[in-house]
TIDRENPA-900989 format. One record per residue (C-alpha): x, y, z; residue in one letter. Coordinates in Angstrom, 1 decimal. Example, Ala and Ser with C-alpha at 12.3 -4.5 7.8 and 13.67 -1.06 7.14 Angstrom:
! TIDRENPA-900989
east 12.3&north -4.5&up 7.8&rest a
east 13.7&north -1.1&up 7.1&rest s
END
This chain:
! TIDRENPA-900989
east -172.3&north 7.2&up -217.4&rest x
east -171.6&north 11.1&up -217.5&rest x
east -173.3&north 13.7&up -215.9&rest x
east -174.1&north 17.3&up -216.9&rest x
east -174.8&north 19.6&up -214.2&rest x
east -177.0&north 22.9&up -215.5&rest x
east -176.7&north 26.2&up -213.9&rest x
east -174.0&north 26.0&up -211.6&rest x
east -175.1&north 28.6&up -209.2&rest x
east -178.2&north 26.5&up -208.7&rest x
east -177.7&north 23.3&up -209.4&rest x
east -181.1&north 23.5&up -210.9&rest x
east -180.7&north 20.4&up -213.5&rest x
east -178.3&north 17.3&up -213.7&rest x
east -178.6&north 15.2&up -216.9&rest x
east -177.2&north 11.4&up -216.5&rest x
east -176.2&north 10.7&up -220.1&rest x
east -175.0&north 7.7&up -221.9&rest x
east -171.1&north 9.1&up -223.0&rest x
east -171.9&north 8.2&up -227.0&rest x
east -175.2&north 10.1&up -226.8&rest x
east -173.6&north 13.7&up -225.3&rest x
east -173.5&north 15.1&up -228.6&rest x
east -177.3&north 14.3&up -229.5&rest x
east -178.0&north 16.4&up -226.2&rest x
east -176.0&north 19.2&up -226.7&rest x
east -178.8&north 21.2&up -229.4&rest x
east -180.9&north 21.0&up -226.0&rest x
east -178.5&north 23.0&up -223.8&rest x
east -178.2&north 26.7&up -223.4&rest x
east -174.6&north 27.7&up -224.5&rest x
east -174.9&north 30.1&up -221.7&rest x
east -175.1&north 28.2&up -219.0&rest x
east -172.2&north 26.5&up -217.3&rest x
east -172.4&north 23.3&up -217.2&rest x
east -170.0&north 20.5&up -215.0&rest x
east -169.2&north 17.6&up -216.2&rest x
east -169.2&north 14.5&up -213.8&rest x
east -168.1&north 10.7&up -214.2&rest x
east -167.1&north 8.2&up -212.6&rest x
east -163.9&north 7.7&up -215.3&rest x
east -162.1&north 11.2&up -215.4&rest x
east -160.5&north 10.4&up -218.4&rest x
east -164.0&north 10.2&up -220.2&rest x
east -165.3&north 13.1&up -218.2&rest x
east -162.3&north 15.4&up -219.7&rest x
east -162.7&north 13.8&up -223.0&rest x
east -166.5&north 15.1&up -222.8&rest x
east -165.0&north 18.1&up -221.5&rest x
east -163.2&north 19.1&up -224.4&rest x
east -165.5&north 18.0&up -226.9&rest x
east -168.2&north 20.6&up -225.5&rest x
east -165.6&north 23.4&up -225.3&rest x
east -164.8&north 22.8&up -229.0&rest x
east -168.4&north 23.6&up -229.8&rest x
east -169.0&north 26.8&up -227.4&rest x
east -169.8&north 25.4&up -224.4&rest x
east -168.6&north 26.6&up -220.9&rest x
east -168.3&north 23.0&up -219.2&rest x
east -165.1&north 21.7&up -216.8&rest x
east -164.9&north 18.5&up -215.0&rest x
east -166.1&north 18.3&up -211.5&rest x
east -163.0&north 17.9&up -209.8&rest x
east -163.0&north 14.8&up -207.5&rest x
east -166.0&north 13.1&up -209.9&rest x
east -169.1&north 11.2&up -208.6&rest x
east -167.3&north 10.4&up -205.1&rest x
east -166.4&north 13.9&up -204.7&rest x
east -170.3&north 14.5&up -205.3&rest x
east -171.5&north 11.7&up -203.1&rest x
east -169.3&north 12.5&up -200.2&rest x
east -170.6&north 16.0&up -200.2&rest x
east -173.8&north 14.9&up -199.2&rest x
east -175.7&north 15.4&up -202.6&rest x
east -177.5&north 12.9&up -204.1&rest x
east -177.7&north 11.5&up -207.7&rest x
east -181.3&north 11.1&up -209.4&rest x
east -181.8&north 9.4&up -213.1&rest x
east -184.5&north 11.9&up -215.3&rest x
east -186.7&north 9.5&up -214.5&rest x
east -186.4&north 10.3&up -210.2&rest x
east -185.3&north 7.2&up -209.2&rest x
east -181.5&north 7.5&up -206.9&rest x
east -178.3&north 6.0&up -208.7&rest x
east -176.8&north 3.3&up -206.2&rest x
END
């Protein structure tokens, strides 16, 4: 799983996306919001990474990943509202 974090200073949306399916997102997100880039495999997470960039997008990988998120305290919640164990 990847995850793309909208609107950094906010937080204010986090996508859980399959890796294969990024690209069908992308026509969805504002190429002017930042966007960070989380996984739990930071090789895939960079690959992502560098795949948006290539088409406009400002995106960099959350340094740290999902455990860097997780320890901070935040949670992480599929579209659908239900918590990711």
């Amino acid at each position: 799983m990847i995850y793309l974090i909208l609107g950094l200073a906010t937080l204010d949306c986090l996508l859980l996306v399959e890796p294969e399916l990024v690209d069908m997102e992308l026509p969805e997100i504002d190429k002017e919001r930042p966007i960070v880039v989380v996984g739990r495999d930071l090789g895939l997470a960079e690959e992502v990474v560098a795949s948006m960039r290539e088409k406009g997008y400002d995106a960099a990988v959350l340094d740290g990943g999902v455990v860097a998120w997780r320890a901070s305290g935040r949670d992480l919640v599929r579209a659908d509202g239900k918590p990711v164990r």
